[in-house]
DRENZAFI-46586 format. One line per 5 residues: number of its first residue (from 1); for each residue x, y, z of N, C-alpha, C, CB. Coordinates in Angstrom, 2 decimals, always signed. Each point is the difference from the previous one (the first is absolute). Glycine has a CB too. Layout:
% DRENZAFI-46586
NUM = X Y Z X Y Z X Y Z X Y Z ~ ...
***
This chain:
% DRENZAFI-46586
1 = +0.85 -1.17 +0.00 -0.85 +1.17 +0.00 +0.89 +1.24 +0.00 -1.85 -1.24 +1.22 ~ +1.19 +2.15 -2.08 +0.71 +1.12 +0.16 +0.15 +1.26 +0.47 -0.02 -1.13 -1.07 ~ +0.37 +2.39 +1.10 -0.94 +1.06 +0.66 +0.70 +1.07 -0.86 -0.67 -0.85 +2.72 ~ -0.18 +1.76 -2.81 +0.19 +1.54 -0.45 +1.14 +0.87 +0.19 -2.04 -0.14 +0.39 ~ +2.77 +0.70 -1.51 +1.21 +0.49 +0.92 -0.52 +1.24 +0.94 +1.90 -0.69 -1.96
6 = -0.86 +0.62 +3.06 -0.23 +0.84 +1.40 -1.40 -0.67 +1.07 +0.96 +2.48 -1.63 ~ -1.03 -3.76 +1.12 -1.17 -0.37 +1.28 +0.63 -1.02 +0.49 -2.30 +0.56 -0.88 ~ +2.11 -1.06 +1.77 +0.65 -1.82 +1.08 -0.22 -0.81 -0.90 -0.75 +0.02 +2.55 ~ +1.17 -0.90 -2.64 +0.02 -1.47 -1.15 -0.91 -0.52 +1.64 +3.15 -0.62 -2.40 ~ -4.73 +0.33 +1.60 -1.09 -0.57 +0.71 +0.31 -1.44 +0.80 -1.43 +1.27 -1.84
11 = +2.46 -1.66 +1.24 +0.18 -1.62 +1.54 +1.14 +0.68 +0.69 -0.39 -2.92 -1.32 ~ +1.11 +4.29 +1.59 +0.55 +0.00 +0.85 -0.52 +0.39 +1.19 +1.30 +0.04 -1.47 ~ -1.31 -0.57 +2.28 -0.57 +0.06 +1.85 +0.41 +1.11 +0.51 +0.23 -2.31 +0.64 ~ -0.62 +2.40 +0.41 +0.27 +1.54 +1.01 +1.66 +0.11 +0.19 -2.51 -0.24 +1.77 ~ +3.15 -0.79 -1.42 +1.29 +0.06 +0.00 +1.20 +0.23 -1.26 -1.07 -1.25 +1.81
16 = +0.50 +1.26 -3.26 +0.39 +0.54 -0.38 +0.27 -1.71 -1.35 +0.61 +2.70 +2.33 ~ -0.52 -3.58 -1.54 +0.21 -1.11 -0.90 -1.20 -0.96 -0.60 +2.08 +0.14 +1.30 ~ -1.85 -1.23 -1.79 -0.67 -0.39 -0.68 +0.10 -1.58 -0.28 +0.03 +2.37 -0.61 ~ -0.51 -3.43 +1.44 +0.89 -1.27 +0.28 +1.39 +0.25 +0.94 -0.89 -0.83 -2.44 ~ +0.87 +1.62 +3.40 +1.06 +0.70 +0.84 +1.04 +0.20 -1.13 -0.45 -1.11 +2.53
21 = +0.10 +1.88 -3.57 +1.13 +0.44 -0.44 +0.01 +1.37 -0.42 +0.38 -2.14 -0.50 ~ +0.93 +2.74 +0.56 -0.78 +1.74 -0.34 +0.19 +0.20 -1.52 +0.77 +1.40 +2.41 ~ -1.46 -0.11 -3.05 +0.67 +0.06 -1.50 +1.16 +0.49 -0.23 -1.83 +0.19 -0.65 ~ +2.33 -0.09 +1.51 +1.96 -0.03 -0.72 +0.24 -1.26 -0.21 +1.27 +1.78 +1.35 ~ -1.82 -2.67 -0.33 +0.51 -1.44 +0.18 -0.76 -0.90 -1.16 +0.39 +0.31 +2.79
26 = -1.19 +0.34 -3.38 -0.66 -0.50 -1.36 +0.97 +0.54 -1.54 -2.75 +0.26 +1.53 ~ +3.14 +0.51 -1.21 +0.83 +0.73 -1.00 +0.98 -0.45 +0.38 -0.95 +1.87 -0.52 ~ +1.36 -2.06 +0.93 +1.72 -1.01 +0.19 -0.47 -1.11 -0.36 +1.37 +0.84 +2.05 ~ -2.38 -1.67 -1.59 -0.14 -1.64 -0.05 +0.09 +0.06 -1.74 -1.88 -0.88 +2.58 ~ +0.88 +2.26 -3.11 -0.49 -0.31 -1.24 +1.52 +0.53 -1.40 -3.25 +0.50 +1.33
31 = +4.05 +0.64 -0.91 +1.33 -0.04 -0.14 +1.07 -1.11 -0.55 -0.82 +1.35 +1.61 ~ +0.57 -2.19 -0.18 +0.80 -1.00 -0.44 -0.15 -1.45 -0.55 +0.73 +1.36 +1.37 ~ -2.34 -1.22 -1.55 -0.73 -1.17 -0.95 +0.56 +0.46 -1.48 -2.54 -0.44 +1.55 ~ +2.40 +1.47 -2.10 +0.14 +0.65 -1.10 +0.99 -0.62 -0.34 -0.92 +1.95 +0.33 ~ +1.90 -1.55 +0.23 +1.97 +0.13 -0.20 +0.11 -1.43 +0.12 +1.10 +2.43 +1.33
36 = -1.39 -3.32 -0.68 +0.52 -1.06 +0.97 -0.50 -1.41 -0.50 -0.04 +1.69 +2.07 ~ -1.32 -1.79 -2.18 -0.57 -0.73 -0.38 -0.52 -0.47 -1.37 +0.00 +0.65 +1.95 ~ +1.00 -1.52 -2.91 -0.34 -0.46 -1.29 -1.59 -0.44 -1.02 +2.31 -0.59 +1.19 ~ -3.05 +0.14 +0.18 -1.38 -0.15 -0.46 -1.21 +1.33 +0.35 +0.75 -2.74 +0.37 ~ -0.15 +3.65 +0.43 -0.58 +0.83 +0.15 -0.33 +1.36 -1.50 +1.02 -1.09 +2.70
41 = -2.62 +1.04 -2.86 -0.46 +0.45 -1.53 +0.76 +0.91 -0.47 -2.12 -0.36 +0.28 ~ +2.68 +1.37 +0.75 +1.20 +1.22 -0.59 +1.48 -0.15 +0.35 -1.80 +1.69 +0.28 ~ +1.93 -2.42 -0.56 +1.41 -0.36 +0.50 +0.95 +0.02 -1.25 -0.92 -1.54 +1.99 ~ +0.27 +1.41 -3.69 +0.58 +0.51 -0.65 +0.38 +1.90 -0.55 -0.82 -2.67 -0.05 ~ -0.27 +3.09 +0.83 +0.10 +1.31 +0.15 +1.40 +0.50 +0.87 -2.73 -0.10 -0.22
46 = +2.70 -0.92 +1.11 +0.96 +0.84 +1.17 +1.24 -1.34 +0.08 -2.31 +1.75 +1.89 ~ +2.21 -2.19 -1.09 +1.47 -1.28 +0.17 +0.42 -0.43 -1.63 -1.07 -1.49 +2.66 ~ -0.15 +1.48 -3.21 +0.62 -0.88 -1.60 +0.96 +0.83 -0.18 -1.98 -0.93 -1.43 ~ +1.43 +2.55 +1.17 +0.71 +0.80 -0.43 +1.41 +0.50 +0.48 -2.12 +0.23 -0.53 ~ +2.60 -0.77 +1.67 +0.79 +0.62 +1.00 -0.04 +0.68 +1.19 +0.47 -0.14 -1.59
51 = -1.53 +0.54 +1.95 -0.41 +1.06 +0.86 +0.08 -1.09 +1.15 -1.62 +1.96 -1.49 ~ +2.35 -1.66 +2.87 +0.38 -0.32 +1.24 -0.72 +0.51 +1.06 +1.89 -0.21 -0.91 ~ -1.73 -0.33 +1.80 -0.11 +0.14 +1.51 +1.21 +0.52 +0.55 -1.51 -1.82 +0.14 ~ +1.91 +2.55 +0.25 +1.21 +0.03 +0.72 -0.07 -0.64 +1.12 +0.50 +1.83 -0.87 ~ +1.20 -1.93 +1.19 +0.42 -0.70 +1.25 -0.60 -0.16 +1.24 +1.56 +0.59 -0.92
56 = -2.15 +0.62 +1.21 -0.13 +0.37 +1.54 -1.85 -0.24 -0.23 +2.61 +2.27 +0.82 ~ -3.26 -2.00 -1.74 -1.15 -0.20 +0.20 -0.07 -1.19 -0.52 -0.76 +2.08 +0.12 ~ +1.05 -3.10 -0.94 -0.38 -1.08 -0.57 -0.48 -0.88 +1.39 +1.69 +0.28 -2.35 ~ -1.39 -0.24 +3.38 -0.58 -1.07 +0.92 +0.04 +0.88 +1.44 +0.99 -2.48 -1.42 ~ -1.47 +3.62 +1.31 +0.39 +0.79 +1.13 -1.81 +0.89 -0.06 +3.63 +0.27 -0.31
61 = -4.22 -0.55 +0.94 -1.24 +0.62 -0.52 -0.17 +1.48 +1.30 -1.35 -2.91 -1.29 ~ +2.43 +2.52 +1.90 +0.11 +1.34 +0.96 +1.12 +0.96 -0.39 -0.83 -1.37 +1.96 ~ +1.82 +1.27 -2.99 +0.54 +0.74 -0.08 -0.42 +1.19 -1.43 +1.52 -1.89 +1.59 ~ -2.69 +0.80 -2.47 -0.27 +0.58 -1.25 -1.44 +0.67 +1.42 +1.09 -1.99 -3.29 ~ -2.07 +1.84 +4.35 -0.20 +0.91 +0.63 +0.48 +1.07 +0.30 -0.61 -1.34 +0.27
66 = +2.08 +1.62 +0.45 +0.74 +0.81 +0.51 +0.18 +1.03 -0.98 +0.92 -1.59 +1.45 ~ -0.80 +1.36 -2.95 +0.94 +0.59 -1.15 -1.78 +1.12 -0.32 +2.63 -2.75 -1.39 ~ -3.24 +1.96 +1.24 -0.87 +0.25 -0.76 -1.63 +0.85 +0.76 +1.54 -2.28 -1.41 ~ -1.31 +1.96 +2.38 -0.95 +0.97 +0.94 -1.50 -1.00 -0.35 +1.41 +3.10 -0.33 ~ -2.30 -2.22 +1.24 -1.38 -0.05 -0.41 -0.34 +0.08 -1.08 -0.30 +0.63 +1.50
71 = -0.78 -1.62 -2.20 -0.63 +0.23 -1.39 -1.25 +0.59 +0.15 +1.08 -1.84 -0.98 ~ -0.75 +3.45 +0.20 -1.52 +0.65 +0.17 -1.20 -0.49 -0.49 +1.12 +1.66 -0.05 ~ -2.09 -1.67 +0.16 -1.29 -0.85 -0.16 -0.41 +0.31 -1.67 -0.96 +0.25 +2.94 ~ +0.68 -0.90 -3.45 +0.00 +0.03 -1.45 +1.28 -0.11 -1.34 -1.86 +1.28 +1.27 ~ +3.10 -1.17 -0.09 +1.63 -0.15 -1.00 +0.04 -1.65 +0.08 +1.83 +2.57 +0.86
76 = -1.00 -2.19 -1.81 +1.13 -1.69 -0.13 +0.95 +0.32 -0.43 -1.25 -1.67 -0.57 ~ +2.31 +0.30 +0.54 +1.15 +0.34 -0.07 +0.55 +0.29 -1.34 +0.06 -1.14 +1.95 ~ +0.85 +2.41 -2.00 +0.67 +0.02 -1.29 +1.23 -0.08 -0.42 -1.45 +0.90 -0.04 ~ +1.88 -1.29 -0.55 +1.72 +0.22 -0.39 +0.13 +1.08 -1.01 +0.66 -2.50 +0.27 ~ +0.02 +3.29 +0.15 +0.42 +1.57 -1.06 +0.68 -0.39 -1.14 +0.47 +1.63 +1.88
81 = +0.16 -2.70 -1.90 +1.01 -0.10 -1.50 -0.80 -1.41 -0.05 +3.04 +1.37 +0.09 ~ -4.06 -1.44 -1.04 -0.46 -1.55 +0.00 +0.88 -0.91 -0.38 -1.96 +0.63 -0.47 ~ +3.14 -0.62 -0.42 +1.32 -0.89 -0.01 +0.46 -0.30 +1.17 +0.65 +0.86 -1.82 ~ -0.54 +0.10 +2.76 +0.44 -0.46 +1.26 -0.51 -0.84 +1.12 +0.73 +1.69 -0.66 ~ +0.50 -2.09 +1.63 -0.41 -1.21 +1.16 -1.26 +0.92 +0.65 +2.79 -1.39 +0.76
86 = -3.34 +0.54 +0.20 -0.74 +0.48 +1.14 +0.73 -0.14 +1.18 -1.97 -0.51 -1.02 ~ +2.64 +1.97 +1.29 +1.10 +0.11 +1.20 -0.69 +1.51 +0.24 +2.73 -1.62 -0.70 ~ -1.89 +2.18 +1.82 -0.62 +0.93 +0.73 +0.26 +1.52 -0.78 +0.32 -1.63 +2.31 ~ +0.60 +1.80 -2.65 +0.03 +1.61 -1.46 -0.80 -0.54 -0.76 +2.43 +1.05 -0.40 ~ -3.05 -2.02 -0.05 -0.67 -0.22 -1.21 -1.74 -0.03 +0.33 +2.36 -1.44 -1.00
91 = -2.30 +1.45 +2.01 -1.80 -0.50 +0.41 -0.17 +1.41 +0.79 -0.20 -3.24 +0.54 ~ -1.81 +3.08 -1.24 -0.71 +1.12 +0.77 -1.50 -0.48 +0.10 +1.64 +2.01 -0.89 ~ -2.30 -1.22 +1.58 -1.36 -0.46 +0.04 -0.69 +1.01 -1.08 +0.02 -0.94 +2.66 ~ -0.75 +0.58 -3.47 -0.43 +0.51 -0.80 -1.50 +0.30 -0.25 +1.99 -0.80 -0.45 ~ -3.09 +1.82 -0.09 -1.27 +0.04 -0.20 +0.43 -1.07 -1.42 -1.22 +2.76 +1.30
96 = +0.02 -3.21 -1.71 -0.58 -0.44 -1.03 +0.20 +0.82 -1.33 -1.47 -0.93 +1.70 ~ +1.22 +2.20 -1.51 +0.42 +0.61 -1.13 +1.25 +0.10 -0.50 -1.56 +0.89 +0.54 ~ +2.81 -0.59 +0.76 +0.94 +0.08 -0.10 +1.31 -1.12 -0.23 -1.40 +1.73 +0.98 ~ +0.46 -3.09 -1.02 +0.55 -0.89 -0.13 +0.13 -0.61 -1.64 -0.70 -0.09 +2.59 ~ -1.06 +0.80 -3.31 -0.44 -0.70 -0.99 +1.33 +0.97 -1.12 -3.31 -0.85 +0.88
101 = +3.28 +2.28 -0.28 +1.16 +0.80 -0.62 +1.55 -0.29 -0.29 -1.49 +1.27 +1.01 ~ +1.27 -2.42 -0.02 +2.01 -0.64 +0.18 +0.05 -1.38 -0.49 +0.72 +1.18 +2.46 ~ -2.14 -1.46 -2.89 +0.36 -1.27 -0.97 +0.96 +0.31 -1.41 -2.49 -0.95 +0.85 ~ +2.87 -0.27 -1.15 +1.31 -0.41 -0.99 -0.89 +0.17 -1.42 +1.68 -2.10 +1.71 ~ -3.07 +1.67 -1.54 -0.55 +0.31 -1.39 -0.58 +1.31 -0.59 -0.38 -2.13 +0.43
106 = +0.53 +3.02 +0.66 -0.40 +1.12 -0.85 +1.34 +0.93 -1.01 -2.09 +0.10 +2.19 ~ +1.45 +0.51 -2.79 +0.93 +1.07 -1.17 +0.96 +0.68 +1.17 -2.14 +0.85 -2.25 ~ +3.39 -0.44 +2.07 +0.23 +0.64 +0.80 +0.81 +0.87 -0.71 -0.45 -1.46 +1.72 ~ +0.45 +3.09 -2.18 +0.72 +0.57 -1.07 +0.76 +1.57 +1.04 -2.10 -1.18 -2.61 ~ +3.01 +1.65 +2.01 +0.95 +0.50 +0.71 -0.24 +1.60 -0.84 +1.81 -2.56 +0.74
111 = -1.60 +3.40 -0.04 -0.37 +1.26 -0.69 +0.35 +0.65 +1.02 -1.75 -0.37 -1.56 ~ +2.68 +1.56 +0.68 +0.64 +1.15 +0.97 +0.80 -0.40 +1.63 -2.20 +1.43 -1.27 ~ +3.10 -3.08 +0.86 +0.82 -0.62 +0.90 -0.76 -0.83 +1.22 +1.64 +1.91 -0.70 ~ -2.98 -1.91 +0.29 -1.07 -0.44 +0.99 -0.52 -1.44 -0.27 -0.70 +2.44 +0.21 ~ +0.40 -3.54 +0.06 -0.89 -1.24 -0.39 -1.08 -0.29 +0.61 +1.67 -0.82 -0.54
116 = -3.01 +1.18 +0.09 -0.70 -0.59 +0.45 -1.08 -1.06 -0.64 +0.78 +1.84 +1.19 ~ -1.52 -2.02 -0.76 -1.36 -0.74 -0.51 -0.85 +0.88 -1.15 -0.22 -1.11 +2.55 ~ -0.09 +0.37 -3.32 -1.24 +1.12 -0.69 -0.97 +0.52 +0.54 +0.22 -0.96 -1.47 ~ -0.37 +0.18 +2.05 -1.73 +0.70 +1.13 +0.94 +0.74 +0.36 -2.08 -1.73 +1.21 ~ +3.01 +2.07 -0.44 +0.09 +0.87 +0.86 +0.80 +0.70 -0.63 -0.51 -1.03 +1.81
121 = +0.67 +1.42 -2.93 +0.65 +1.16 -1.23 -1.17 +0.70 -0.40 +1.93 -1.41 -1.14 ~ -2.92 +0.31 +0.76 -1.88 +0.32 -0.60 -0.24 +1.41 +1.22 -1.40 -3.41 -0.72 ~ +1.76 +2.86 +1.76 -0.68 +0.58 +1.05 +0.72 +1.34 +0.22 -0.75 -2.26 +1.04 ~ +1.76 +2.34 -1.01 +1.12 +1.04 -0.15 -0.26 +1.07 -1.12 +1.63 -1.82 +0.79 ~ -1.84 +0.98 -1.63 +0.33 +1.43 -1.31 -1.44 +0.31 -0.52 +2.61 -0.86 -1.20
126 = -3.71 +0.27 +1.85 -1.93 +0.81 -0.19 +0.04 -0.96 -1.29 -0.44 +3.38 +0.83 ~ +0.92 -4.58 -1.29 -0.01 -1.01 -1.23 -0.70 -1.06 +0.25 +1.97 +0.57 -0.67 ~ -2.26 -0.96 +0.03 -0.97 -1.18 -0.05 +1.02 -1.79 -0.59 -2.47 +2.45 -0.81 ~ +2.57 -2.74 +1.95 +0.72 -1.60 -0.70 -0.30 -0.49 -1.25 -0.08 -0.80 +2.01 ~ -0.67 +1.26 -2.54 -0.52 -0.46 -1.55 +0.69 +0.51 -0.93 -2.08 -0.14 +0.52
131 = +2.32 +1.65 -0.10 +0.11 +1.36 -0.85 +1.80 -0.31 -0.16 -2.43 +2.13 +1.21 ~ +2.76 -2.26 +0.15 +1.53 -0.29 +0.13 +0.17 -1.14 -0.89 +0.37 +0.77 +2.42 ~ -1.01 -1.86 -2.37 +0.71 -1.50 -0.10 -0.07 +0.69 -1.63 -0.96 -2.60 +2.22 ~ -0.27 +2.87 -2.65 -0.09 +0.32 -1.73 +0.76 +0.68 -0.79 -1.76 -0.07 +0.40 ~ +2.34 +1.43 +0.74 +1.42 +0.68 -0.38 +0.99 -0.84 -0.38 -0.39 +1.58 +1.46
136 = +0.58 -2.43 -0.55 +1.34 -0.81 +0.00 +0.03 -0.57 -0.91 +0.30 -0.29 +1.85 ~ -1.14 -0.74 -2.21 -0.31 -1.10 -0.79 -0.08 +0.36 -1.65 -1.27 -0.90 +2.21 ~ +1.16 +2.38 -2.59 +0.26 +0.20 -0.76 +1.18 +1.21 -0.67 -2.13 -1.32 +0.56 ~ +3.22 +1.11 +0.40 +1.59 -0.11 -0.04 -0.24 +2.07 +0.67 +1.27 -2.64 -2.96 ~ -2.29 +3.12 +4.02 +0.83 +1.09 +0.14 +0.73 +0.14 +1.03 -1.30 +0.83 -1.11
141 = +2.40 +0.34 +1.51 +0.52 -0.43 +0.82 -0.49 -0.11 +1.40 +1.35 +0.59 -1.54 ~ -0.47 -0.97 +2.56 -0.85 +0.27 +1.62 -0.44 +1.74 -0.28 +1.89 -1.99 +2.13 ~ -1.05 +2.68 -2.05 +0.27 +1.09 -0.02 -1.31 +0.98 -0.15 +2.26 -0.92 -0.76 ~ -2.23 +0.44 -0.63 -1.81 +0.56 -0.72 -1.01 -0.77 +0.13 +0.81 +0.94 -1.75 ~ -0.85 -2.30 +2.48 -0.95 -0.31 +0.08 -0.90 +0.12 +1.50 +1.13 -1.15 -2.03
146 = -0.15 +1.63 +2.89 +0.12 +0.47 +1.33 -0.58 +1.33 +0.17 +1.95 -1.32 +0.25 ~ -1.34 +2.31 -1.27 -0.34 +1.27 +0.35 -0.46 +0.88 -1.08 +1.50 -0.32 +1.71 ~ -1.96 +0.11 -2.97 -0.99 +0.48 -0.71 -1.26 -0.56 +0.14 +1.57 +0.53 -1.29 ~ -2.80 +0.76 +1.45 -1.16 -0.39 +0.31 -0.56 -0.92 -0.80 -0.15 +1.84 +0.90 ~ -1.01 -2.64 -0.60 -0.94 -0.42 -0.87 -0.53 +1.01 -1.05 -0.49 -1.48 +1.81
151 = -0.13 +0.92 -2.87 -0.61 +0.96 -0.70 -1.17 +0.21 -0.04 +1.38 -0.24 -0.91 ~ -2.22 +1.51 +0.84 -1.39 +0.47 +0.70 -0.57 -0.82 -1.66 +0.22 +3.10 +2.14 ~ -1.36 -4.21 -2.30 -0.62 +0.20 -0.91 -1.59 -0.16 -0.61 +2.25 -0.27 +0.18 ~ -2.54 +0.76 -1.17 -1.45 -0.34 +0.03 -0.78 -1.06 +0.40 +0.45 +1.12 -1.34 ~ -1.49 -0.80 +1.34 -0.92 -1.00 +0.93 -0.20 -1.06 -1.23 -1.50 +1.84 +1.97
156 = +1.60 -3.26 -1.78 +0.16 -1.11 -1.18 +1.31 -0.10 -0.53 -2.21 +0.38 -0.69 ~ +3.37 +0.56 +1.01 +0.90 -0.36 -0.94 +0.83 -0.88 +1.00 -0.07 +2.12 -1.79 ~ +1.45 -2.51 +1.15 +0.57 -1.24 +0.72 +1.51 +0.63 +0.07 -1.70 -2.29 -1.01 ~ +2.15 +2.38 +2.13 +1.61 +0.23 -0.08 +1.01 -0.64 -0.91 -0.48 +0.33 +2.09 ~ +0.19 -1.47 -2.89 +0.68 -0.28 -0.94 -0.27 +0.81 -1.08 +0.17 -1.99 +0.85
161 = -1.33 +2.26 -1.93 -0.58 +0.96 -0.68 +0.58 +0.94 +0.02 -1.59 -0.69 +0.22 ~ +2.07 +1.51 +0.85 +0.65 +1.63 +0.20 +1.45 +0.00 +0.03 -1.90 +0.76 +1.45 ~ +2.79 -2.21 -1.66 +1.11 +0.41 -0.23 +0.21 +0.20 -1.43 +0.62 -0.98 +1.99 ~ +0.55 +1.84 -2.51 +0.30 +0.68 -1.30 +0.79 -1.31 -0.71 +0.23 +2.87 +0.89 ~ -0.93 -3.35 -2.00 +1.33 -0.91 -0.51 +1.17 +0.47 -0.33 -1.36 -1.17 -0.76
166 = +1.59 +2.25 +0.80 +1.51 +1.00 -0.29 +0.74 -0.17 +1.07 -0.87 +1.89 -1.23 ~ +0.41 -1.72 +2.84 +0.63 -0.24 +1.26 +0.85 -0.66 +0.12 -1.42 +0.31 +0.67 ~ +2.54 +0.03 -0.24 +1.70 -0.91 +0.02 -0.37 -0.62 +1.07 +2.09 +1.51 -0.83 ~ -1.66 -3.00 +0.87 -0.03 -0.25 +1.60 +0.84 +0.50 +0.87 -0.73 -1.71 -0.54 ~ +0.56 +1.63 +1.37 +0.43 +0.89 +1.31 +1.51 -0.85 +0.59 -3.03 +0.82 +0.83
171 = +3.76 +0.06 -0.51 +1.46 -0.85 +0.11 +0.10 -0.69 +1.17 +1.20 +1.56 -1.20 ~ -0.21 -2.61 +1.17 -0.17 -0.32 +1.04 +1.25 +0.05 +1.21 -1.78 -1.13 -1.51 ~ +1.65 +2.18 +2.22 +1.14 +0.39 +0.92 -0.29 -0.44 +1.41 +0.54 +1.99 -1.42 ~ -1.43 -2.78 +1.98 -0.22 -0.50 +1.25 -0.07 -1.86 -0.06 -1.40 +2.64 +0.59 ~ +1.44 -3.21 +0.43 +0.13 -1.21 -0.28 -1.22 -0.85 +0.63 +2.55 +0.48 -0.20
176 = -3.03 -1.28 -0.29 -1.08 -0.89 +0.71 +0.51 -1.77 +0.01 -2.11 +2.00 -1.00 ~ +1.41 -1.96 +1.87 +0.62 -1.86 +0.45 -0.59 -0.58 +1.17 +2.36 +0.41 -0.69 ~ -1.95 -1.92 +0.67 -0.59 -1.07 +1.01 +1.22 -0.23 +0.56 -1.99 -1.16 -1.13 ~ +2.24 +1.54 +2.44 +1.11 -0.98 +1.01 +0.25 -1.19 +0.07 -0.41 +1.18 +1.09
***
């Protein structure tokens, strides 16, 4: 069962656990199923791939406590460099949103020495992930596709329609890529 982010996960009891266990102690158990365990369903996601346990937490469920504090009610656990182990610089508790943002499968394009996510470029520059991805996809650069407006146009017409077939494509002086 699940619960809403920012509300109690509904089988945890007054004390805070759940089968006497707390949710850090679910996020560690579930941690090191990932990494650890060959038949476990994501385990090619994470152990297939390389991704570790470190030393001190791999069988230490009080010290990946100690490192890692309280888990606020609605986070789970994240790793900041998803290539990387699950050791203590690398882990945080994360919202849901902020986690779905640090996945390995989204776009992640670099502009003005910066990398982020598209959503959160979309969100940055008043663009629409569509508007961006369609820039790109048809060779302009980050540059202009970042920071020249949309174009205002009639009611029925189609943003493809209003480009000029004369229009040079747009150069490309910024870089986009997958880690």
């Amino acid at each position: 069962m699940t619960s809403l982010p920012g509300q109690k996960h509904p089988q945890y009891r007054h004390g805070g656990t759940m089968n006497g266990k707390t949710p850090e102690y679910h996020s560690w158990e579930h941690m090191r199923e990932r990494c650890l365990n060959p038949t476990h369903p994501r385990y090619a996601d994470y152990g297939g791939r390389g991704i570790i346990v470190c030393e001190r937490w791999r069988n230490n469920y009080a010290a990946f406590a100690s490192d890692m504090g309280p888990r606020p009610s609605g986070f789970t656990l994240d790793r900041i460099n998803n290539n990387g182990p699950y050791e203590p610089g690398n882990c945080r508790w994360s919202s849901p949103i902020k986690q779905n943002r640090n996945s390995r499968r989204n776009r992640r394009i670099t502009f003005n020495g910066e990398t982020l996510a598209l959503v959160e470029w979309s969100e940055r520059v008043g663009l629409s992930q569509k508007t961006l991805l369609s820039r790109l996809r048809r060779g302009w650069s980050v540059q202009d596709a970042f920071t020249l407006p949309r174009k205002q146009l009639a009611p029925g017409r189609h943003f493809h329609a209003a480009l000029s077939p004369q229009e040079p494509p747009p150069s490309a002086s910024a870089t986009m890529g997958n880690p």
